[in-house]
C-alpha positions as CSV (number, residue, x, y, z in Angstrom):
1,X,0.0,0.0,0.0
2,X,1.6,3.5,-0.7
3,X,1.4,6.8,1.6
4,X,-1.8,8.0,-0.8
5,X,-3.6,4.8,0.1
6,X,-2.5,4.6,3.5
7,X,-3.4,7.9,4.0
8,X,-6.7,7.4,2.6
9,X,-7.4,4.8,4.6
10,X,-6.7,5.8,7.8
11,X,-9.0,8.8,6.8
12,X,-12.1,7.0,6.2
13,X,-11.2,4.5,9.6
14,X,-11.2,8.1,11.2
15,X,-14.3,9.4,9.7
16,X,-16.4,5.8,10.5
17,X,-14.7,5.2,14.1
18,X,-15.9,9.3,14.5
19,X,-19.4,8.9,12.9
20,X,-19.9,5.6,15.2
21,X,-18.9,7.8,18.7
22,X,-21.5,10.4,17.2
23,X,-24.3,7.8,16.7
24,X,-23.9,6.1,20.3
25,X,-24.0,9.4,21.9
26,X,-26.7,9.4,24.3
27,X,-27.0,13.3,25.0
28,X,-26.6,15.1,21.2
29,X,-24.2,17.9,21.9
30,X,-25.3,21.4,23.0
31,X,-28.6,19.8,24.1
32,X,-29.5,21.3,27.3
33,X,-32.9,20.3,29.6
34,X,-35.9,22.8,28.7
35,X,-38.3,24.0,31.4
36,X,-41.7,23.6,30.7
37,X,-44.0,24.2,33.9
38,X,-43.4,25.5,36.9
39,X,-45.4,23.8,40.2
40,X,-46.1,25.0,44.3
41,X,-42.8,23.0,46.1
42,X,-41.2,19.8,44.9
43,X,-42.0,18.0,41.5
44,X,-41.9,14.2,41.6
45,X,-42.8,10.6,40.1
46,X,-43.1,12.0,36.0
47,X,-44.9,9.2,33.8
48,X,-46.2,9.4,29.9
49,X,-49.7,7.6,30.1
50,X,-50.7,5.8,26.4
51,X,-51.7,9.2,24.9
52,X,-48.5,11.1,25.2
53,X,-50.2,13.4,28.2
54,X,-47.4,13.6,30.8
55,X,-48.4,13.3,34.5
56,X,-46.6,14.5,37.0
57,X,-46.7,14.6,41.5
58,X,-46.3,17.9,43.2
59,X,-45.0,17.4,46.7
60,X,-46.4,20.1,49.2
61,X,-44.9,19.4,52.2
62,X,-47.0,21.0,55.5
63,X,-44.0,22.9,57.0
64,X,-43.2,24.6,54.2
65,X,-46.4,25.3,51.6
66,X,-48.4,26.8,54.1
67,X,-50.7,29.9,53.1
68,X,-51.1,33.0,55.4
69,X,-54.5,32.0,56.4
70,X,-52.9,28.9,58.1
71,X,-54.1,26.0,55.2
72,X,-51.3,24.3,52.9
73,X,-51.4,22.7,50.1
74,X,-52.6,19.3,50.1
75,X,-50.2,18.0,47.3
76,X,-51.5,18.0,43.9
77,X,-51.1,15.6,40.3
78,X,-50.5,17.8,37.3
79,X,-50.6,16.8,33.2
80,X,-48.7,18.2,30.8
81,X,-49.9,18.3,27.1
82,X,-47.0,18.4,25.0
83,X,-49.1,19.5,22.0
84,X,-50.1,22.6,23.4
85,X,-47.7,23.0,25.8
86,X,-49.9,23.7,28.9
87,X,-50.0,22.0,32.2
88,X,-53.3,22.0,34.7
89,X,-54.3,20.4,37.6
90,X,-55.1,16.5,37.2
91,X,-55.9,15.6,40.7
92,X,-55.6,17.6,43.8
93,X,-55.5,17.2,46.9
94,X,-53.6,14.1,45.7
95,X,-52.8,12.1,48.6
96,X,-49.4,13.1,48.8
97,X,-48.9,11.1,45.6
98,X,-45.0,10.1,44.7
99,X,-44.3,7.9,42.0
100,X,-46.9,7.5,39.0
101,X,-46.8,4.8,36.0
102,X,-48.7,3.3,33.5
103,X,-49.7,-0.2,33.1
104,X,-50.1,-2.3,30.4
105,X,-54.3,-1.2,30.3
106,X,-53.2,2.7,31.1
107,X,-54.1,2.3,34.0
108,X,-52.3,5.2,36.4
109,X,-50.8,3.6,39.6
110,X,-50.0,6.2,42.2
111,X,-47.6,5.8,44.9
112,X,-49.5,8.0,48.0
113,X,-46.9,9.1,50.6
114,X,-47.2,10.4,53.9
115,X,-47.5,14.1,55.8
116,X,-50.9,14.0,55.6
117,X,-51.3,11.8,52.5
118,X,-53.0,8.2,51.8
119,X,-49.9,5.9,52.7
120,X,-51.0,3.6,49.9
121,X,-51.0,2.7,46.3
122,X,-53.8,3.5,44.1
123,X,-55.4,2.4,40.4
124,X,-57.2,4.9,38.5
125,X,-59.2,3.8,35.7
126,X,-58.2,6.5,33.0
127,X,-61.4,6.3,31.0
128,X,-64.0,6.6,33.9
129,X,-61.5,8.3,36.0
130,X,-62.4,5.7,39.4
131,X,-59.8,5.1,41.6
132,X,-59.2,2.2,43.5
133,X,-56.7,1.3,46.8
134,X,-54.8,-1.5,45.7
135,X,-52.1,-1.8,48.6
136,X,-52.3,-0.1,52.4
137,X,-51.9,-2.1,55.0
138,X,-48.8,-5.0,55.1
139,X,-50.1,-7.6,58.0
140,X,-53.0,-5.5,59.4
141,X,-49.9,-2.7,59.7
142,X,-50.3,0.5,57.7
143,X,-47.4,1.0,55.3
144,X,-45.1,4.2,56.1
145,X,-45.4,6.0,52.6
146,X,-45.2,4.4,49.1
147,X,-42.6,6.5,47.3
148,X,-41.8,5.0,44.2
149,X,-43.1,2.0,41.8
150,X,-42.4,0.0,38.5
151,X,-44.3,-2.7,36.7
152,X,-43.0,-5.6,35.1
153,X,-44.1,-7.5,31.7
154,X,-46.3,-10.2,34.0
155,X,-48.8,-7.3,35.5
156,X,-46.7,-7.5,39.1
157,X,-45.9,-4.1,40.6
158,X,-42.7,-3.5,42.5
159,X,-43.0,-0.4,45.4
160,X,-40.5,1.1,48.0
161,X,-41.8,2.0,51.4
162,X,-39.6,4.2,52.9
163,X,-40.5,7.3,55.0
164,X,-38.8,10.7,54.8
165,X,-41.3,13.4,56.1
166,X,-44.7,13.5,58.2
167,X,-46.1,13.4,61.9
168,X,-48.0,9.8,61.3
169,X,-47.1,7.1,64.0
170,X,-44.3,4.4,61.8
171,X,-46.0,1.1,62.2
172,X,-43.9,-1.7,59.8
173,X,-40.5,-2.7,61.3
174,X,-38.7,-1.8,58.1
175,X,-38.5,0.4,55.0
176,X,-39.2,-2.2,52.6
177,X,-40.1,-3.1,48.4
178,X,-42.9,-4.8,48.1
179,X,-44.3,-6.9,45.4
180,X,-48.5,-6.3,44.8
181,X,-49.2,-9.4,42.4
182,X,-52.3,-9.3,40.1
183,X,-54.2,-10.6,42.6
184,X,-53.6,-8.1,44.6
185,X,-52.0,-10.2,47.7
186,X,-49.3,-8.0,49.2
187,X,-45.6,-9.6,49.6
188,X,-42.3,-7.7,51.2
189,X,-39.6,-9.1,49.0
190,X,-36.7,-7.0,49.9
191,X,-35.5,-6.1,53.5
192,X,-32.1,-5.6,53.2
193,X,-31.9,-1.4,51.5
194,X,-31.5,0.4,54.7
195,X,-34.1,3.1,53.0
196,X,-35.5,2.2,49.7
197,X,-36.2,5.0,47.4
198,X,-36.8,4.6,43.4
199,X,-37.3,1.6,41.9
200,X,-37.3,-0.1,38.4
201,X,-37.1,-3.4,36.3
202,X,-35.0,-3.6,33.3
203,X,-36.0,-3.7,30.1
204,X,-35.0,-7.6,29.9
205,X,-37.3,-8.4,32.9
206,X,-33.8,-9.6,34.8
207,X,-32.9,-7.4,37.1
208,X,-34.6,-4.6,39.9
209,X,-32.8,-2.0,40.8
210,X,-33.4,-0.2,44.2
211,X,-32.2,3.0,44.6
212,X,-31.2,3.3,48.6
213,X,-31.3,7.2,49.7
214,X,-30.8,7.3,53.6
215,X,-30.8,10.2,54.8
216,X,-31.1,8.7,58.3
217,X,-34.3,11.1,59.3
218,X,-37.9,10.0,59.0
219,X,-40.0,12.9,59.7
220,X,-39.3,16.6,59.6
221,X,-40.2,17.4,63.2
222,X,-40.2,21.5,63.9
223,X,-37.7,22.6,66.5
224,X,-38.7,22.5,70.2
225,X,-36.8,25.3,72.2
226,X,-33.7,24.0,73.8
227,X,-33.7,20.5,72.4
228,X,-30.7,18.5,72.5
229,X,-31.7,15.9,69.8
230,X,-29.0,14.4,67.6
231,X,-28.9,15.5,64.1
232,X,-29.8,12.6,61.4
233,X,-26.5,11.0,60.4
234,X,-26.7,10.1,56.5
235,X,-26.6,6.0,55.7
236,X,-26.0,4.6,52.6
237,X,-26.4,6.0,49.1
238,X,-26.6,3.6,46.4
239,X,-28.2,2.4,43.7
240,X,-28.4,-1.6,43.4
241,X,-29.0,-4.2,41.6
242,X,-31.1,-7.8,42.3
243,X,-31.8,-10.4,40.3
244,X,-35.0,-10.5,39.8
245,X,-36.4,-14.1,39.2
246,X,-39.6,-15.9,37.4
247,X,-41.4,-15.6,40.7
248,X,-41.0,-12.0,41.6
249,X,-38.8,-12.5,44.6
250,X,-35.4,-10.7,44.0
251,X,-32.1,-11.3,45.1
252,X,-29.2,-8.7,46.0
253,X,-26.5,-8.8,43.2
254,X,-24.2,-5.9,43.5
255,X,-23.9,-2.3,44.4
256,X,-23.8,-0.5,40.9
257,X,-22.7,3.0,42.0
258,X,-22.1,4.1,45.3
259,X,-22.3,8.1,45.9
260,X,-21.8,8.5,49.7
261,X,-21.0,10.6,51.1
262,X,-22.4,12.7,49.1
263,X,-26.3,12.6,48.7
264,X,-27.6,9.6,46.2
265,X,-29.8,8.8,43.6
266,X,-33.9,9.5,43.6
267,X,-35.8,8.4,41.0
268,X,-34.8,6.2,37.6
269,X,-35.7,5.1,34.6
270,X,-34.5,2.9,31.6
271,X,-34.2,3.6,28.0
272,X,-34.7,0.9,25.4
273,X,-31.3,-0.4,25.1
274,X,-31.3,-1.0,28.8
275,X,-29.2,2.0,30.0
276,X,-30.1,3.4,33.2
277,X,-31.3,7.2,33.4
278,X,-30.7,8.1,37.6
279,X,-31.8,11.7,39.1
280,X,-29.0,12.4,41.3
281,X,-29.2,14.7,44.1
282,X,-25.5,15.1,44.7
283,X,-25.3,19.1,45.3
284,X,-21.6,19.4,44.2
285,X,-23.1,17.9,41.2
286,X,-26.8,17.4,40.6
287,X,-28.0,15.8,37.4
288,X,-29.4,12.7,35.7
289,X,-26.2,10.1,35.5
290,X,-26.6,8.1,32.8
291,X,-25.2,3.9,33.4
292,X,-25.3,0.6,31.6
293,X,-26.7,-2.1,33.3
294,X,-23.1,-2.8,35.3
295,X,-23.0,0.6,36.8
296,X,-20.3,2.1,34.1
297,X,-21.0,5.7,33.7
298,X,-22.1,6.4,29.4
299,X,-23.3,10.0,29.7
300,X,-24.5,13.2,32.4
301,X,-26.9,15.8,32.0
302,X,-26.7,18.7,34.8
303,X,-30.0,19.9,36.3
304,X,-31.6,21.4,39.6
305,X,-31.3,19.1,42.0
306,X,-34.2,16.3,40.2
307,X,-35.8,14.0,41.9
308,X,-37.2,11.7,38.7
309,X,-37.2,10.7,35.4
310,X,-39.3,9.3,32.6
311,X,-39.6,9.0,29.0
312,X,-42.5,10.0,27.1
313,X,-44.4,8.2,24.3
314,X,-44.8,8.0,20.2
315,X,-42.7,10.4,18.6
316,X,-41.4,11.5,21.2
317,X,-40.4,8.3,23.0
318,X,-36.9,9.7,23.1
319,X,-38.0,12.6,25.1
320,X,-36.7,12.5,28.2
321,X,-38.9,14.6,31.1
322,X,-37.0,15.6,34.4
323,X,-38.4,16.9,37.8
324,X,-35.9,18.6,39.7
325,X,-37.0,21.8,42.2
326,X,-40.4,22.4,42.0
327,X,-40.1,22.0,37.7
328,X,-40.4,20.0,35.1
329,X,-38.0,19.8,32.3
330,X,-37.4,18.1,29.2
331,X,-34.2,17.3,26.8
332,X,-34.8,14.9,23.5
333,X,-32.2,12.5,23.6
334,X,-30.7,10.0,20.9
335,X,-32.3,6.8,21.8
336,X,-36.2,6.0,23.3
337,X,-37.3,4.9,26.2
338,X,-38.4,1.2,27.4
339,X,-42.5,1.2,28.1
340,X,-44.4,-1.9,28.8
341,X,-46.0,-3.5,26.0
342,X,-49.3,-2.0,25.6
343,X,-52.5,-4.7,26.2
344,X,-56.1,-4.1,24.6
345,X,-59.2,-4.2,27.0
């Protein structure tokens, strides 16, 4: 081969090798997250139902969204209309909803948290707009506030129980993920995430990851004159990965990422290639952290400090939505999210 030849070949070895780094690229360069509503206090659990309408939690915690008359806000559910671009009230009060999919009917499940809230998991019937309790109590116990949840391909829902804020008595001896079959029986799977937080089964139906976000308090008590109690001291901050197996139980495999001691992950998501989208609340750097499925880190997008992620649907399946502060955002990325296969009624 002469120098021409060579030349030319190592050219068009540059140019593919360059155009295949472009096409993987996850984020498309100068893209930036793009603000699109503005809520009341903290922006949570964002889910694309069937229709491309994007629903959304708005957190209004009692201590802090208070009006002058003395009332606060009892938390509200917004959708967001891409078409038009205009966002109004779904649901309000909401029961402190969380976390919000879809299921394979379009159904909406809700996670309902605490502080005043339903401490429970709901089903609303998006055509007649009933709602029905579908988890509240674990052995005649009331659970301590359903934060996050995930569906997989068989109908079974996965939830965390953690709790973070409220005055309500705690009454189960652990923060837990439970398992709600399609039966509805109730089963705690996992015991061993000190504070469970998002949750979120892989595309392949193989694995659950648990976010764990301990932030060793469980209710924001206000200050009593000259008391001496310690402060919280942060636990671990991790997001893990179990094996999840043919009968729903799961099994701990391995700590993908672990942020402490700086705070962790909240809410995830997966795309349909299996990478993991994570809204990390790490205030040196808060973002979405972007992984594949053994924790290697493919790509970052810096927010507000976000709280959850979600895809949305159709054409713009690769549109990633983001709430972070009291927000919502949205950045089109390169490849679309995973959804469950959609069922006919």
């Amino acid at each position: 081969m002469n120098h021409v030849s060579l030349a030319v070949s190592l050219f068009v070895s540059t140019v593919l090798t360059s155009s295949s780094l472009a096409q993987d690229k996850i984020v498309p360069a100068g893209a930036t997250p793009e603000k699109v509503f503005e809520g009341v206090m903290l922006t949570e659990g964002v889910a694309a139902a069937p229709d491309g309408l994007v629903y959304f939690s708005d957190i209004t915690f009692s201590d802090k969204a208070k009006l002058e008359d003395g009332s606060f806000h009892a938390g509200h559910i917004w959708v967001f209309d891409p078409k038009t671009d205009k966002t109004t009230i779904f649901r309000s009060p909401s029961g402190m909803s969380n976390g919000i999919k879809f299921d394979a009917n379009g159904n909406m499940i809700v996670c309902e948290g605490a502080d005043y809230g339903g401490r429970r998991v709901t089903r609303t019937d998006m055509k007649t707009g009933q709602s029905f309790v579908i988890a509240a109590m674990y052995k005649h116990r009331l659970l301590n506030a359903p934060n996050d949840v995930t569906i997989d391909e068989h109908g079974r829902m996965y939830f965390s129980d953690p709790r973070y804020v409220g005055p309500e008595s705690i009454e189960q001896p652990v923060m837990g993920v439970y398992r709600i079959d399609k039966d509805l029986s109730l089963h705690r799977i996992i015991t061993d995430v000190s504070k469970p937080n998002g949750v979120c089964v892989s595309p392949d139906q193989k694995t659950l990851y648990v976010v764990c976000h301990n932030n060793g308090a469980t209710a924001t008590i206000p200050p009593i004159e000259n008391d001496e109690e310690p402060k919280p001291m942060k636990g671990r901050m991790e997001l893990m990965a179990y094996d999840l197996h043919a009968d729903g139980t799961a099994t701990f495999r391995k700590t993908l990422v672990n942020y402490f001691p700086q705070d962790g992950p909240d809410g995830l998501c997966c795309d349909a290639k299996g990478h993991i989208y994570v809204a990390e609340r790490d205030t040196t750097k808060p973002g979405i952290g972007i992984y594949d499925p053994e924790g290697k880190q493919l790509d970052f997008i810096p927010t507000e400090l976000p709280t959850n992620v979600g895809f949305g649907r159709g054409k713009d399946a690769n549109l990633l939505y983001i709430t972070a502060g009291k927000s919502l955002f949205r950045i089109r990325l390169t490849i679309p999210g995973y959804h469950l296969p959609e069922k006919t009624r």
